[in-house]
Each structure stands twice: as structure tokens, then as C-alpha cells.
C-alpha positions as a Markdown table, in Angstrom:
| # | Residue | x | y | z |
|---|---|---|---|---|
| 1 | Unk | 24.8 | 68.3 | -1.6 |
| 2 | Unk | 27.7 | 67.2 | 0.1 |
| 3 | Unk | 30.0 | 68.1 | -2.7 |
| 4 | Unk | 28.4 | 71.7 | -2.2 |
| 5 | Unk | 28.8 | 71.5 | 1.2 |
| 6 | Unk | 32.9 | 70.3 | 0.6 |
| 7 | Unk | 32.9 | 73.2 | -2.4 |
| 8 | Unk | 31.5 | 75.8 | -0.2 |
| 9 | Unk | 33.8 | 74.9 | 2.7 |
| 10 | Unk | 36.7 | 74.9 | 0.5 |
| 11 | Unk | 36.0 | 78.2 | -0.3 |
| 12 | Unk | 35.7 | 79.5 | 2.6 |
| 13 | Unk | 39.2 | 77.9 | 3.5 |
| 14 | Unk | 40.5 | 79.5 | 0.5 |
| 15 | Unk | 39.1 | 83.1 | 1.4 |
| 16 | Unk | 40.4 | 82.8 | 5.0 |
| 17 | Unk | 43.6 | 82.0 | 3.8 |
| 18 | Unk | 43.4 | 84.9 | 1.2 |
| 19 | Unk | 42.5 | 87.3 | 4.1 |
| 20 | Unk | 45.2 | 86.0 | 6.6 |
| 21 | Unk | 47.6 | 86.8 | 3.4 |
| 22 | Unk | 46.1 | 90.3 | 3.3 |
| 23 | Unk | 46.7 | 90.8 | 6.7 |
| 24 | Unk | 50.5 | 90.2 | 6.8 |
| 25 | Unk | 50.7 | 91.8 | 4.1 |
| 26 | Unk | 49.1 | 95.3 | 5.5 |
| 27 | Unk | 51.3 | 94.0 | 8.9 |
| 28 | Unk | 54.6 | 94.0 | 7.1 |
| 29 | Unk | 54.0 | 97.3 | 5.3 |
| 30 | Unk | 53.3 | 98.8 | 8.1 |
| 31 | Unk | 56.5 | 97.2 | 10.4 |
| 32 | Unk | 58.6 | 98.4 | 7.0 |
| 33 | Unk | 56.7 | 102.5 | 7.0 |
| 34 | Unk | 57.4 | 101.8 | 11.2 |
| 35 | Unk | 61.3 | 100.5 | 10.1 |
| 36 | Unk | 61.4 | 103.8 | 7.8 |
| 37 | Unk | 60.3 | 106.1 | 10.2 |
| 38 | Unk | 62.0 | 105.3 | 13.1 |
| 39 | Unk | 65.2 | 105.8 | 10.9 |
| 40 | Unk | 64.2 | 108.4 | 9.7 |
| 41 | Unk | 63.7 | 110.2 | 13.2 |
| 42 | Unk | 67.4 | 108.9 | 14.6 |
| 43 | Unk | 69.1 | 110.3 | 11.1 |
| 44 | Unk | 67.2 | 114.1 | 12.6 |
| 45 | Unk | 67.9 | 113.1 | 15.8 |
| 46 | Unk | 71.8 | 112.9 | 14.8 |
| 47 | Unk | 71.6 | 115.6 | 12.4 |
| 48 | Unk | 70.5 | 118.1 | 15.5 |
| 49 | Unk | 72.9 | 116.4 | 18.3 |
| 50 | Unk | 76.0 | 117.3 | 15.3 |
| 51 | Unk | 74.7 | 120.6 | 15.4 |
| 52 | Unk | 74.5 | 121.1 | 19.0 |
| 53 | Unk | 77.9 | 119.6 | 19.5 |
| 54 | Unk | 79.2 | 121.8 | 17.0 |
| 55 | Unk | 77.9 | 125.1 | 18.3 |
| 56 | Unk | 79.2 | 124.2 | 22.0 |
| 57 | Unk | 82.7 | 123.2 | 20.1 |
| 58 | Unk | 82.5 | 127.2 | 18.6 |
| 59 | Unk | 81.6 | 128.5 | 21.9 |
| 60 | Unk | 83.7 | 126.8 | 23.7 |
| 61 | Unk | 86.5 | 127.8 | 21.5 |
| 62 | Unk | 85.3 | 131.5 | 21.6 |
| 63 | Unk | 85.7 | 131.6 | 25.1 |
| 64 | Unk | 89.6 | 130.2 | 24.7 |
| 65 | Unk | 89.8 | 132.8 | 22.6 |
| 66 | Unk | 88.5 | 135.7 | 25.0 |
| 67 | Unk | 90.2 | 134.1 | 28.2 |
| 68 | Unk | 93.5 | 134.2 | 26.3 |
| 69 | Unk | 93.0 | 137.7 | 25.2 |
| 70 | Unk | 92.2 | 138.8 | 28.9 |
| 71 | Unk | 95.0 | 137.6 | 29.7 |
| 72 | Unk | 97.7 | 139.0 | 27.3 |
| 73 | Unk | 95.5 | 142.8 | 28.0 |
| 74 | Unk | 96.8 | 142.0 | 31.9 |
| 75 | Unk | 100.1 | 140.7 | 31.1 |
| 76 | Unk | 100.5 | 144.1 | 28.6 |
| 77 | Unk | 99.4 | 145.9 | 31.7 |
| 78 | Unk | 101.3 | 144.3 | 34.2 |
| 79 | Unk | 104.8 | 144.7 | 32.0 |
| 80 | Unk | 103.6 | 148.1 | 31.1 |
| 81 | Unk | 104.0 | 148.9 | 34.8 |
| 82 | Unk | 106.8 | 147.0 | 35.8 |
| 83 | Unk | 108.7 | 149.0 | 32.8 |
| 84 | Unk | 107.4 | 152.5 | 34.3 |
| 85 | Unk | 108.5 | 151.0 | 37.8 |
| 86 | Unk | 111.7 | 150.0 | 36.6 |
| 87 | Unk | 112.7 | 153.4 | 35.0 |
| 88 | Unk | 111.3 | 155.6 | 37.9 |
| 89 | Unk | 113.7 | 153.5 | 40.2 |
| 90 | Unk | 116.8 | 153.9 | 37.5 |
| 91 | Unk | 116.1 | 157.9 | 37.6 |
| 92 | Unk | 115.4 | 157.9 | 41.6 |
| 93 | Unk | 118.7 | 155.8 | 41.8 |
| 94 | Unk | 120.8 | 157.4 | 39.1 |
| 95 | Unk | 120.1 | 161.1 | 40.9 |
| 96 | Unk | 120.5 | 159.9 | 44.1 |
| 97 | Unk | 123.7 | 157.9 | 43.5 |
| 98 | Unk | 125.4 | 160.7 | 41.4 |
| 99 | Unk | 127.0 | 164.1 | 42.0 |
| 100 | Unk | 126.6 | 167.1 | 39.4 |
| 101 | Unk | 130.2 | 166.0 | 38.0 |
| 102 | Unk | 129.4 | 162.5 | 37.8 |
| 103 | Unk | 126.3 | 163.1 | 35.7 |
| 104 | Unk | 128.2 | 165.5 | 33.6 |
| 105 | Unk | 130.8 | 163.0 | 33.0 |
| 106 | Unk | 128.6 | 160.6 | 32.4 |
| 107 | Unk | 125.9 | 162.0 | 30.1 |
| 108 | Unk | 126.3 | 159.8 | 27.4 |
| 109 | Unk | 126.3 | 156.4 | 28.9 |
| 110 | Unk | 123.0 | 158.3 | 31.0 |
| 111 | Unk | 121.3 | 159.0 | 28.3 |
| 112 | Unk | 121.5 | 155.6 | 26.5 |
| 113 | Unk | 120.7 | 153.9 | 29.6 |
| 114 | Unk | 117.3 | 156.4 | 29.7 |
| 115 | Unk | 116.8 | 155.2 | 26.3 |
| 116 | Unk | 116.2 | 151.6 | 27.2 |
């Protein structure tokens, strides 16, 4: 009887320790599936923030882009009107400063100067 009772409590030792075993097993798989996910999520995670970070680099260089073509459309403007400034003065000057005979004797130089 007492062997039974030794036999029967070894047993039962035995089966505990079976089931502990089971239950870091089931423990550690699911820490690894945890492990696994979790990477899993940060590898998306970094695959979206690239993303982002790349469509703010393109817009950020579109908007380069359209400042700097602003810019040169004003500075076209701005000489475009300086050069119609310019020759207004030279004809305003140039008639003002010069006699019938002067022009006439000067025609050529005149009109290669209007030329410019």
C-alpha cells in the first residue's frame, strides 16, 4: 500500500512536471509569435515613416522648384521693363539732345545704338 501510495505520488510529480513543461512551452511560443509580431509591426511602421519622408522630400523639392520659377517669371519681367525703360530714355534723350543735322549726321551710329 505504501508503495502505491509512493508510485501514485510519483506520478503525480511526474505529471506536474510534464504540465509545468507544457506550460513554458505554450509561454515561449507565444513570447517568440509576440517577438515576431512586434517586429513585424516596426519593419511597417518604417516602411510607412520612409514613405512619408519621401513624399515631403518630393514636395518639398516641388515647391523649390515653383519658388524658383516665380522668381525667374519676375526677374524676366522686371528686366523686361527696365530694357523698355532704358530705350524710351535713350530716344527721349537722343531727340532732345540732338538737332535735325546732328541726327542726320549721325544716322548710322543712331541706328546701331537703337538696335541694342
Amino acid at each position: 500500500k505504501i508503495l502505491l501510495k509512493v508510485q501514485a505520488e510519483e506520478k503525480r510529480k511526474q505529471n506536474a512536471i510534464v504540465n509545468e513543461k507544457e506550460k513554458i512551452k505554450m509561454y515561449l511560443a507565444q513570447q517568440i509569435q509576440e517577438k515576431e509580431r512586434r517586429k513585424a509591426q516596426e519593419k511597417e511602421d518604417l516602411v510607412r515613416l520612409r514613405e512619408r519622408m519621401m513624399a515631403d522630400v518630393m514636395a518639398s523639392e516641388q515647391q523649390e522648384k515653383e519658388k524658383a520659377r516665380v522668381k525667374r517669371e519676375k526677374e524676366v519681367m522686371n528686366r523686361c521693363a527696365i530694357e523698355e525703360q532704358i530705350s524710351t530714355k535713350r530716344q527721349t534723350c537722343l531727340n532732345e539732345a540732338m538737332s535735325k543735322q546732328e541726327k542726320a549726321f549721325n544716322r548710322q551710329l543712331l541706328r546701331r545704338l537703337s538696335d541694342y
